[in-house]
C-alpha positions in Angstrom: 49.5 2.7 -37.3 51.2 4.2 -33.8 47.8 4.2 -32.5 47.2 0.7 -33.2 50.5 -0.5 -31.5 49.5 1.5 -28.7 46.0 -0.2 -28.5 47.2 -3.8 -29.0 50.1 -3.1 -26.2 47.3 -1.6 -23.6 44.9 -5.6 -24.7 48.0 -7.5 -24.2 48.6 -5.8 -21.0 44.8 -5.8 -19.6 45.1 -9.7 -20.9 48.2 -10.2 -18.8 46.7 -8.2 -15.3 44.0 -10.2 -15.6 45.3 -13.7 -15.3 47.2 -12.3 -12.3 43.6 -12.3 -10.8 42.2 -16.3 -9.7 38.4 -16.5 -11.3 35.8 -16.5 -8.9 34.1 -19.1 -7.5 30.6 -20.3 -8.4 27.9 -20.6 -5.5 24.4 -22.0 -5.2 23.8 -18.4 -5.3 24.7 -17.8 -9.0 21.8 -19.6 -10.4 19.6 -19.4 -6.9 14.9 -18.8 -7.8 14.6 -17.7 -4.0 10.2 -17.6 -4.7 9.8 -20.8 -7.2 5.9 -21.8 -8.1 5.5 -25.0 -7.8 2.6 -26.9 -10.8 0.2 -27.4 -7.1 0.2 -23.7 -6.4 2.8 -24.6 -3.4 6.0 -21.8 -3.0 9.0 -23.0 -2.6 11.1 -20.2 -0.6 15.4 -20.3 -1.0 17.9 -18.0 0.2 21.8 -19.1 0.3 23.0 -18.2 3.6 26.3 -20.3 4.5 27.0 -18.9 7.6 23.6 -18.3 9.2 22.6 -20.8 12.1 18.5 -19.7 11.8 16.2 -18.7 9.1 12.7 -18.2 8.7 10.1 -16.7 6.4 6.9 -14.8 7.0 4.4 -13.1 4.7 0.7 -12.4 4.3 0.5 -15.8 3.0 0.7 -17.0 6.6 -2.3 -15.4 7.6 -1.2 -14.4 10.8 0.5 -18.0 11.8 3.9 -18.1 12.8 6.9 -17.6 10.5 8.0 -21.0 8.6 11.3 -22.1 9.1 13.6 -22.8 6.6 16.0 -26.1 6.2 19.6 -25.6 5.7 21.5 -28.0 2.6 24.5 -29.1 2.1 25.3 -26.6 0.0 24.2 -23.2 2.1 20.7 -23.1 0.7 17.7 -22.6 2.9 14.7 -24.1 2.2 11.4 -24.6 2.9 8.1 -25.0 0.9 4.9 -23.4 1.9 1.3 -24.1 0.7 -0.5 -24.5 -2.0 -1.9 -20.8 -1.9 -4.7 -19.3 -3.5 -3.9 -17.1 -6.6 -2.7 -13.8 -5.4 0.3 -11.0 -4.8 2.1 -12.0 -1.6 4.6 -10.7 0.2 7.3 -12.2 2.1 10.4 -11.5 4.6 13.6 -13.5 5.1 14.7 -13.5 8.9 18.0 -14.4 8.6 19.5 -15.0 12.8 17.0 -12.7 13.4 17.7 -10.0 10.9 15.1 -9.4 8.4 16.9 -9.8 5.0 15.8 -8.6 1.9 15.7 -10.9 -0.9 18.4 -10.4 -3.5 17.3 -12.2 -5.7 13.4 -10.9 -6.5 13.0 -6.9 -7.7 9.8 -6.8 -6.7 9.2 -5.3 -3.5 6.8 -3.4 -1.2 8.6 -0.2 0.1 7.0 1.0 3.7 7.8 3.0 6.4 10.5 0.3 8.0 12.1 -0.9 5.0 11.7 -3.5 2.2 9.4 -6.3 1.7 10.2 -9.0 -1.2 6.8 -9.6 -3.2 5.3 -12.7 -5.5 2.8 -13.3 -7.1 0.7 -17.0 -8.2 -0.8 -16.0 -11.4 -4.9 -17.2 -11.9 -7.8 -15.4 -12.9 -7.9 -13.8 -9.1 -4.9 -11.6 -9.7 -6.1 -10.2 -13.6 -7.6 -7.0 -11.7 -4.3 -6.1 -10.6 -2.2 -7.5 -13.4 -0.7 -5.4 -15.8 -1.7 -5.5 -19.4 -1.7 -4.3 -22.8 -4.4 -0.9 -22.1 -3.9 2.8 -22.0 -1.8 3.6 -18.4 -1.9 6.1 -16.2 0.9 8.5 -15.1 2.4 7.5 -11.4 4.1 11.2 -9.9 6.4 11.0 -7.1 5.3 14.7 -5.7 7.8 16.9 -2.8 5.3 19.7 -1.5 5.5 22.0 1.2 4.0 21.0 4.7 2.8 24.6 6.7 2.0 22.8 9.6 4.6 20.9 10.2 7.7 23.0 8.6 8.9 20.4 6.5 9.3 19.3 2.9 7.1 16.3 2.5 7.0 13.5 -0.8 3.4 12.1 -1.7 2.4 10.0 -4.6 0.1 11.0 -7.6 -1.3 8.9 -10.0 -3.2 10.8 -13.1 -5.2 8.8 -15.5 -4.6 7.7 -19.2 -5.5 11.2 -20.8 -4.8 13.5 -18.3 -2.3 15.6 -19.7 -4.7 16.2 -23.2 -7.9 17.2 -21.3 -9.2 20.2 -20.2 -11.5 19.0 -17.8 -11.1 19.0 -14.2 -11.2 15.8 -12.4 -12.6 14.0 -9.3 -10.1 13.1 -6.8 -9.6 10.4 -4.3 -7.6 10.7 -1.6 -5.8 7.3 -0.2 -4.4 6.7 2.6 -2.0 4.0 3.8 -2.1 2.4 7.0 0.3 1.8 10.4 3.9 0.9 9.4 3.4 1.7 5.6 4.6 5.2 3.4 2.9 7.1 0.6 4.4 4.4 -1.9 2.8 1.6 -0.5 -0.5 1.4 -2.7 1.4 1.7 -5.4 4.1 -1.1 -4.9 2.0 -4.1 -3.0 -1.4 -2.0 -3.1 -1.0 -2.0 -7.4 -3.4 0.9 -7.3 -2.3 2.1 -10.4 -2.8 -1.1 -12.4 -6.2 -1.8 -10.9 -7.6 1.6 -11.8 -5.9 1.4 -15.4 -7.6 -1.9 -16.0 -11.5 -0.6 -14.5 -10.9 2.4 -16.9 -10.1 0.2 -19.6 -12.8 -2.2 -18.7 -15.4 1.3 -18.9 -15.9 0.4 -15.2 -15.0 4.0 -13.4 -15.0 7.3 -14.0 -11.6 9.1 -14.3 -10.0 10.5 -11.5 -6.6 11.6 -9.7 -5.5 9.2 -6.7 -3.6 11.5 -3.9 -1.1 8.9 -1.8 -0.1 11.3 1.0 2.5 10.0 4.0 0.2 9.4 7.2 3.0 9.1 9.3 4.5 12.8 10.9 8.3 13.3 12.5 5.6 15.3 14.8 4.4 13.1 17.6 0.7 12.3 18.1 -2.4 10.2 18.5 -3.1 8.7 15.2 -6.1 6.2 16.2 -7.0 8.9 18.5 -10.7 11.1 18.8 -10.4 13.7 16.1 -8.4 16.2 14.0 -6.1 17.8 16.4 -4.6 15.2 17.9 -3.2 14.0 14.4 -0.4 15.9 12.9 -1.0 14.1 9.8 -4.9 15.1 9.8 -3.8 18.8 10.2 -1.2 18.6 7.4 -4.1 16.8 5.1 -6.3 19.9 5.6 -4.1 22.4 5.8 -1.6 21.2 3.1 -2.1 18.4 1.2 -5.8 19.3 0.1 -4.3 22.8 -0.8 -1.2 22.1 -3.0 -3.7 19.2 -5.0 -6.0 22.2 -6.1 -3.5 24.5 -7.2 -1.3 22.3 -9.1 -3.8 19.9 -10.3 -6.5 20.0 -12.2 -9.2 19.0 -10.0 -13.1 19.6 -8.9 -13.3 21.6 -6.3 -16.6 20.5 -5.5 -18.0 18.4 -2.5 -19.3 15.9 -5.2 -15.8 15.2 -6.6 -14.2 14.5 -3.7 -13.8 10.7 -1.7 -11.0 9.9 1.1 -10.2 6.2 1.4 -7.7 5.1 3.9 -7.3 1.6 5.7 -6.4 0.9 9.3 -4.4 3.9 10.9 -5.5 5.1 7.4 -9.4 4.7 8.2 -9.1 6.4 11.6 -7.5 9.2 9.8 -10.2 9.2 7.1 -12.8 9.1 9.9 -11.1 11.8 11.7 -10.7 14.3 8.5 -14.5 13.2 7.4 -16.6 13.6 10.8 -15.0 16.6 11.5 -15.5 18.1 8.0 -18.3 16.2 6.1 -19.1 18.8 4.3 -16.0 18.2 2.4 -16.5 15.0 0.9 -18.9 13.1 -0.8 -17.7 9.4 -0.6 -16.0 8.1 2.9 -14.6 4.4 2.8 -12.8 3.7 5.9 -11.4 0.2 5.7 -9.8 -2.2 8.5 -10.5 -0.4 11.4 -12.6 1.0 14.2 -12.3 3.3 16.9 -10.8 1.7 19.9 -13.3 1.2 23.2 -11.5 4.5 25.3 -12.2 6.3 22.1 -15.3 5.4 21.4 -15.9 6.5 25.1 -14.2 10.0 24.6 -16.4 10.7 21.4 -19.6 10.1 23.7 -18.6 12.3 25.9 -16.9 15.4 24.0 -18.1 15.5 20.7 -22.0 14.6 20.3 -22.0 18.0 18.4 -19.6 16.4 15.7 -21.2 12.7 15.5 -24.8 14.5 15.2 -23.8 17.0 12.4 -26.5 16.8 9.9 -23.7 17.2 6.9 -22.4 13.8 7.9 -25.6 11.7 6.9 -25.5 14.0 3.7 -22.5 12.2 2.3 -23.2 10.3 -0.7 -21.9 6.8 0.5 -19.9 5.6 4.3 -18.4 2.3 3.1 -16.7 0.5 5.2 -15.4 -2.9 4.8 -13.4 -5.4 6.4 -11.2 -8.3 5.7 -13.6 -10.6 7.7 -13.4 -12.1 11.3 -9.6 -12.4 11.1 -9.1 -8.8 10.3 -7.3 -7.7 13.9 -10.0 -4.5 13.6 -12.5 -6.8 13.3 -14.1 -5.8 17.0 -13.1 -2.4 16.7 -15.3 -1.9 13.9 -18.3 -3.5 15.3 -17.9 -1.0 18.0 -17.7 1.6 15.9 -20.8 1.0 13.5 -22.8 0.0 16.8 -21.7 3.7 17.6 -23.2 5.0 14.5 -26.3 2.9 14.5 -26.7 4.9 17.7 -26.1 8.2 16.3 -28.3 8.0 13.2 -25.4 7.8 11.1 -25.4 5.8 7.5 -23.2 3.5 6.2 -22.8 0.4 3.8 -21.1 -2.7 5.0 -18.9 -4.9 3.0 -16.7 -8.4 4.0 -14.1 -9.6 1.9 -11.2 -12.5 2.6 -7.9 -11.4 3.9 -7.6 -10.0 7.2 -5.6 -7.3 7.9 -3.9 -7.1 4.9 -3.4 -6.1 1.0 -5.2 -9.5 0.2 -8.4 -7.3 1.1 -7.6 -3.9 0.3 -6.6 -4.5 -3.4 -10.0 -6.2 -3.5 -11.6 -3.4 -1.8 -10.2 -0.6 -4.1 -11.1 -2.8 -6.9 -15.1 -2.9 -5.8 -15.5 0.7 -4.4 -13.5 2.5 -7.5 -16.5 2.4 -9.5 -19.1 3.4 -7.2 -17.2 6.7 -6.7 -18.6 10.2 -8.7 -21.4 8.4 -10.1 
């Protein structure tokens, strides 16, 4: 009974020191959609901001036009409304008097190297490759491994198929890379890797395989769209590490057969530059938004014939490289580059895709080259 006193003396006493407190008071904010589908596909962007004197928004969904600028209400809401847009995972940015501003409202995000990007998504029958559904899903691994060349601890991302952990059998691997600006966690958040190769599995369309999402970006300094290996700290970390710590704490092929690198723009010249320089390697190369640039096209003229005749590179199963069409900003890079191969003798396949420079085409490249990979 003394403890019950004592409990209904502590309620009355909360209940008291709380009515010393005035209620808060209700915004726009409280029951704010900042991303709202409109019935005609159109997106109808929100963000309360009272005190701000400018605000715009800018996405992929822009296709490389200028940010959209938002209208302010009476009540501190933003608007603007953008559109209609084709079915598809967008992302978007709120620049908020100049200071990119990540929506509060909306979870999903992109993360990459700079920060935060807000993402949405229009729901049709283009976006059920990367959508996630009611199948058998694979295991995503946030990995820390050691880094010889560079001295460091590094993270990478791992995704392992339905399955993995039951079988004996040692699997293919991909390794993909991200591109300028992005992390290791980028094709998993905005790229949706794992929910496109979860659904081709399901669908019987692609062999099983680990996906290796290592950091492309170093704290070392160095040429990253440069002519080969060595001037990449990444490259040298890839070979000398990443490759490595896979093989002994995976279970993987260790075979040339068994083994593709993917990577799109910085990504691509990274792929490039791990692949020429040791074709025999790899049996699937799919470099994707990118090109050499025309002083280092010129440098791999003059220094390394030895390295773009190599008879190993022509015995690569498949060079696919594809491109998000004419408004991809590697677009003329790239014709450069295969003109330089065409020169060279070496093979390649060539796709186009909508999207530009952007995960509008890469989701819909790893969607199409998945399956052609350890066939």
């Amino acid at each position: 009974m003394k403890k019950l006193i004592i409990c209904l003396s502590l309620l009355v006493t909360g209940l008291s020191q709380a009515q010393n407190f005035p209620a808060r008071t209700p915004t726009p904010n409280d029951t704010l959609v900042s991303a709202r589908i409109l019935p005609d596909s159109r997106l109808r962007f929100s963000i309360y901001a009272p005190k701000a004197t400018e605000v715009t928004v800018n996405g992929d969904f822009m296709a490389g036009q200028p940010a959209a600028s938002l209208t302010k209400q009476a009540n501190g809401v933003w608007a603007t409304t953008v559109g209609p847009l084709a079915s598809n995972l967008y992302t978007y940015d709120f620049m908020v008097d100049g200071i990119k501003t990540f929506d509060p409202k909306n979870p999903q995000y992109k993360e990459s190297l700079n920060g935060l990007s807000n993402l949405v998504t229009i729901p049709g029958k283009e976006t059920d490759y990367l959508t996630e559904k009611n199948v058998p899903h694979g295991r995503v691994e946030i990995v820390w491994y050691p880094s010889a060349s560079l001295g460091i601890t590094r993270r990478m991302h791992v995704y392992t198929p339905p399955g993995y952990e039951k079988s004996t059998a040692k699997l293919p691997v991909l390794y993909l890379l991200h591109g300028g600006g992005d992390n290791d966690a980028s094709w998993m958040t905005v790229g949706r890797a794992n929910f496109i190769l979860d659904n081709l599995l399901a669908e019987g369309k692609m062999k099983p395989m680990l996906v290796v999402m290592p950091a492309g970006h170093t704290p070392t300094p160095g040429i990253h769209m440069g002519a080969g290996p060595e001037q990449d700290p990444f490259c040298i970390d890839f070979m000398g590490s990443v490759m490595p710590f896979i093989e002994k704490e995976y279970r993987v092929s260790t075979r040339r057969e068994d083994r593709a690198i993917a990577g799109l723009s910085m990504g691509g010249i990274q792929v490039l530059n791990i692949a020429l320089w040791h074709p025999e390697k790899f049996s699937y190369v799919l470099p994707l938004s990118t090109g050499y640039f025309p002083p280092v096209i010129k440098e791999l003229e003059e220094k390394y014939q030895a390295v773009l005749k190599n008879p190993e590179i022509n015995r690569i199963k498949l060079v696919w490289i594809a491109m998000g069409g004419p408004a991809d900003i590697a677009y003329q890079n790239n014709k450069n580059m295969m003109a330089l191969f065409d020169k060279n003798g070496i093979k390649y396949q060539y796709v186009e895709v909508p999207g530009g420079h952007s995960f509008l085409a890469w989701r819909n490249n790893l969607h199409t080259f998945a399956p052609l990979l350890f066939r």
